[in-house]
C-alpha positions in Angstrom: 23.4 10.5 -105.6 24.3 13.9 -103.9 23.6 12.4 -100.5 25.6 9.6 -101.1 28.6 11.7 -102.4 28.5 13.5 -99.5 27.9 10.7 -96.8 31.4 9.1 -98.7 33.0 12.5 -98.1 31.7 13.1 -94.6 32.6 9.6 -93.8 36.3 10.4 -94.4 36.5 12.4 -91.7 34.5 11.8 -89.1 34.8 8.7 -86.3 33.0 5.6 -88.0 29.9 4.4 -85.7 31.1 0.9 -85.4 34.3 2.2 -83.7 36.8 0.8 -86.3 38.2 4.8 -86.7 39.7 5.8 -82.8 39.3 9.3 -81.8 43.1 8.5 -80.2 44.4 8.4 -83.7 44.6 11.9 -83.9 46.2 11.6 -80.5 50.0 11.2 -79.0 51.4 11.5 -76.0 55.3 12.1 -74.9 55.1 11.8 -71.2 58.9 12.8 -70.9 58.3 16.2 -71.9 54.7 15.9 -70.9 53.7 17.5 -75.1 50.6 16.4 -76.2 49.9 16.7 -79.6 46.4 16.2 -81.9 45.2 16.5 -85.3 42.9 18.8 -85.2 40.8 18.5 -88.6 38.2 21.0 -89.8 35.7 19.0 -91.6 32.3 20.7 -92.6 31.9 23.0 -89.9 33.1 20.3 -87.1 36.3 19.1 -85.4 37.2 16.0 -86.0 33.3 15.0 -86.6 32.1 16.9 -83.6 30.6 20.2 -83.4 28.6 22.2 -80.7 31.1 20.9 -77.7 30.5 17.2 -78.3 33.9 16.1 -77.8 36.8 17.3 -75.8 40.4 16.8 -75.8 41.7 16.4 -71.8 45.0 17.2 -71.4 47.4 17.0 -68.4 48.5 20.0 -66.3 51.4 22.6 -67.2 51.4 20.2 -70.9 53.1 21.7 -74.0 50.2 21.2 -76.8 50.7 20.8 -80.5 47.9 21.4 -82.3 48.2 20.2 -85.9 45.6 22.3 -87.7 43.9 21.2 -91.3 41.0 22.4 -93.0 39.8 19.3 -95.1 36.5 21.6 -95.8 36.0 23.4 -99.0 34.9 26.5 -96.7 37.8 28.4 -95.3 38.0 27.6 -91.2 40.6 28.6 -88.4 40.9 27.5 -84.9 41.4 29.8 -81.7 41.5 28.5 -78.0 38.9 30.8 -76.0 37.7 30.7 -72.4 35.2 28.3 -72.0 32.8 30.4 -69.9 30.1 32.6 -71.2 28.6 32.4 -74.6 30.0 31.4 -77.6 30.9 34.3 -79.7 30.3 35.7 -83.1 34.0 36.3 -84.0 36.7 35.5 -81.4 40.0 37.6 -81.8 41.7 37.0 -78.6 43.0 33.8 -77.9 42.4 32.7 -74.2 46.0 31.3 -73.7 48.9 32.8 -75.9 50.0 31.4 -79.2 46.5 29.6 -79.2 45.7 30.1 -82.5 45.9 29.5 -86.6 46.9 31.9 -88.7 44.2 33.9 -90.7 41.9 33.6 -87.2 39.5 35.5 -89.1 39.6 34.7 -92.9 39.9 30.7 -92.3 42.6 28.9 -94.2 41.6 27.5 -97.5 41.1 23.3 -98.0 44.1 21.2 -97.2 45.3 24.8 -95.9 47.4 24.0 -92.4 49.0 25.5 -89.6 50.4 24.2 -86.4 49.7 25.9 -82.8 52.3 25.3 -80.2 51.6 26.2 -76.7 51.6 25.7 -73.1 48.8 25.6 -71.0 48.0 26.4 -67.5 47.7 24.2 -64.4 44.0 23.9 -64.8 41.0 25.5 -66.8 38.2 24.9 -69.0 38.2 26.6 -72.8 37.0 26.1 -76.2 38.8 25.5 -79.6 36.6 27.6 -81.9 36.4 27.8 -85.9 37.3 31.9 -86.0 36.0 32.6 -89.0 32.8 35.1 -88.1 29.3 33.2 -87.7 31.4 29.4 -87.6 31.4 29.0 -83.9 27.7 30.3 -83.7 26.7 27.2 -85.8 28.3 25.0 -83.8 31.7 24.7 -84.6 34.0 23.8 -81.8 34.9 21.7 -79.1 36.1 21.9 -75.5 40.0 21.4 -74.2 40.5 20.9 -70.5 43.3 20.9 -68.8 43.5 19.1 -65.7 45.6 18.5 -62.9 44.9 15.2 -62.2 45.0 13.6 -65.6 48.2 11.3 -66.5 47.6 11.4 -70.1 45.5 13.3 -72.7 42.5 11.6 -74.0 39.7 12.7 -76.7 36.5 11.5 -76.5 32.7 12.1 -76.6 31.8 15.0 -73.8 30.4 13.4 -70.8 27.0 15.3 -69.8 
């Protein structure tokens, strides 16, 4: 019964296996003023269903990006934009790119709790969204944002390896 329960829950939030749910739902796109802006859900300890870097969210260069941050976990989680190079740390405080991050980085916002990140990124780079909250990103929680000269649009999607 408890597995069941939670599979129903978990199944809320992540990216159903037959496709029917589209990772671009949480995407939108205003080319005009080149803003991208995504739904960035915290679900138990993933984004938007993926943890350990298994998805990433491209987005064009010099591109306004609105992150709109909920934790739809009953554990507290943040997010914070960090360079993507090195090792994944224990508790990130400084946000690669300014303005990258939620507030309560390292306390996590409570369920349903909700922020919104605005920011503009550079003309190219590799990074990681991270849960901030110390230990999260360690077990796997986060994703990777890449920001790329030659894309026309954003896209989210499974990492390529």
């Amino acid at each position: 019964m408890t597995a069941l329960l939670l599979s129903i829950i978990l199944g809320a939030f992540l990216p159903s296996p037959d496709g029917t749910t589209s990772p671009d739902e949480w995407l939108s796109y205003d080319a005009a003023s080149n803003t991208v802006t995504f739904e960035l859900i915290a679900g138990p300890f993933t984004f938007n269903g993926y943890r350990d870097g298994g998805a990433t969210l491209l987005v064009p260069s010099k591109a306004t990006i609105v992150l709109n941050f909920v934790n739809k976990d009953g554990t507290p989680h943040s997010a914070i934009v960090i360079s993507g190079e090195g090792a994944v740390p224990n508790s990130p405080t400084d946000p690669a790119i300014p303005r990258a991050y939620t507030n309560k980085v390292l306390e996590g916002l409570a369920q349903e709790g909700k922020d919104v990140m605005r920011f503009p990124v550079p003309d190219s780079g590799t990074y990681r969204i991270v849960c901030g909250v110390p230990g999260h990103a360690l077990s796997g929680m986060w994703i990777w944002l890449k920001v790329d000269s030659a894309a026309k649009q954003p896209s989210f999607e499974p990492t390529q390896t």
